[in-house]
C-alpha positions in Angstrom: 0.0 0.0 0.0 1.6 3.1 -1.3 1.3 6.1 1.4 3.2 9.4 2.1 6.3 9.2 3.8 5.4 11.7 7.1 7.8 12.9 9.9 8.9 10.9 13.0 8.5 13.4 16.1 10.1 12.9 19.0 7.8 11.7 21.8 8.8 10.0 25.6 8.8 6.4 25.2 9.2 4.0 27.9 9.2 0.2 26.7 8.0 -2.6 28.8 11.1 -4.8 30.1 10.3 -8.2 31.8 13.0 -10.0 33.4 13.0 -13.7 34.0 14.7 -15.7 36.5 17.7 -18.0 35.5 18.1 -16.2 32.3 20.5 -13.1 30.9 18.8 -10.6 28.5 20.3 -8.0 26.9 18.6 -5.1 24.6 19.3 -3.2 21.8 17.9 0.0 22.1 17.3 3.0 20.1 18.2 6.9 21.6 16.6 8.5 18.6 13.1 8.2 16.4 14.3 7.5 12.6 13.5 5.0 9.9 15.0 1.5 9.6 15.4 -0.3 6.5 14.8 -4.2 5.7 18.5 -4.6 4.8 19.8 -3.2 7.7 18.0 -4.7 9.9 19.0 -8.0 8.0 22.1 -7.0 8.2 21.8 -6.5 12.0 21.1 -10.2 12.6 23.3 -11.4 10.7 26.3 -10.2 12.7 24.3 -11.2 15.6 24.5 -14.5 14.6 28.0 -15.1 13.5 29.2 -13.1 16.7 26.7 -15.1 19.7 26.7 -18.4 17.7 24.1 -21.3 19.0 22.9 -21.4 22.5 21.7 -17.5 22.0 18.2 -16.7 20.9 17.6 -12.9 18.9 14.1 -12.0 19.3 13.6 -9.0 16.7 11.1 -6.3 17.8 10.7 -4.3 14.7 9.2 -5.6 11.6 9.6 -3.0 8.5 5.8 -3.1 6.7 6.1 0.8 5.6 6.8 0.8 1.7 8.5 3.3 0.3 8.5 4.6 -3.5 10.5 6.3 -5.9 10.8 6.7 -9.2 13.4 5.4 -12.0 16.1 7.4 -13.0 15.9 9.9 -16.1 12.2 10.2 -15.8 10.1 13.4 -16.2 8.1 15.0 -14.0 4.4 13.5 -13.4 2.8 10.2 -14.3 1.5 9.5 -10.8 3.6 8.1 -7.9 6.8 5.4 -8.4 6.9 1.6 -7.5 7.9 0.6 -4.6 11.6 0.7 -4.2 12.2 -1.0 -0.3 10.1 -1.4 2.9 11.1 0.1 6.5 9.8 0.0 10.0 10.2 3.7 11.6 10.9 3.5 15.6 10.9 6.1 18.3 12.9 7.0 21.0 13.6 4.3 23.4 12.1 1.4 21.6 13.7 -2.5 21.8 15.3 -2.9 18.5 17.0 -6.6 19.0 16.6 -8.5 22.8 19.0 -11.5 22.8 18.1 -14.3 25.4 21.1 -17.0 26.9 20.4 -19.2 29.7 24.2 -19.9 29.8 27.6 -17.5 29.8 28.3 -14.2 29.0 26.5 -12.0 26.2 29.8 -10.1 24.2 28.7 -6.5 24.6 31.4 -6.3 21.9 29.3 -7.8 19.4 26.2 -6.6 20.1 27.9 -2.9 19.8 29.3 -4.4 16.1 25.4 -5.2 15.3 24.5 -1.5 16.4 27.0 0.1 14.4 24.9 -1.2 11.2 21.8 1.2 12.5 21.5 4.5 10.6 20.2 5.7 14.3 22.0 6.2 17.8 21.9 3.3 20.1 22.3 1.8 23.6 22.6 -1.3 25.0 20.9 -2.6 28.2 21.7 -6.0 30.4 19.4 -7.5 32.7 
């Protein structure tokens, strides 16, 4: 469905954070509204993955359904709106981006801050 792009204000968010016995959780958490892209957030868990290896489990808590349009290259003005190009999922401030689970060791905050630096937004990191 092919809709206009609007603004992302900023407005107070406070997520909802559960902690559960006998089990480390750590969060991935934007500082700053903005847009993220299908790709990025693929690339995300990707590095995720090949960093925590098997034990770990990466629940992702943004899904991108917003389509976005443009237009080919070259082409003049008019001729209604373009076909969509790439989807993205816009967050606010403070919202869980990525919450990885282990019931055993240590979560590497090192690779979790490798997985942030693919966001186009600010970031933080929380352990329970």
């Amino acid at each position: 469905m092919k809709r206009h792009k609007g603004r992302i204000t900023y407005v107070p968010y406070r997520p909802k954070i559960e902690k559960v016995e006998g089990q480390k959780k750590m969060l991935l958490v934007s500082k700053e509204p903005g847009r993220i892209t299908e790709t990025q957030m693929k690339a995300v868990i990707m590095i995720l993955k090949r960093k925590l290896g098997k034990g770990n489990k990466i629940a992702v808590r943004v899904f991108p359904h917003l389509a976005v349009t443009a237009k080919p290259l070259e082409v003049r003005m008019g001729k209604g709106k373009g076909s969509i190009d790439h989807r993205i999922s816009r967050i606010r401030a403070n919202s869980i981006i990525v919450e990885i689970h282990t019931r055993e060791g240590e979560i590497s905050e090192k690779s979790v801050r490798a997985a942030g630096s693919k966001l186009p937004v600010r970031y933080g990191i929380i352990n329970l």
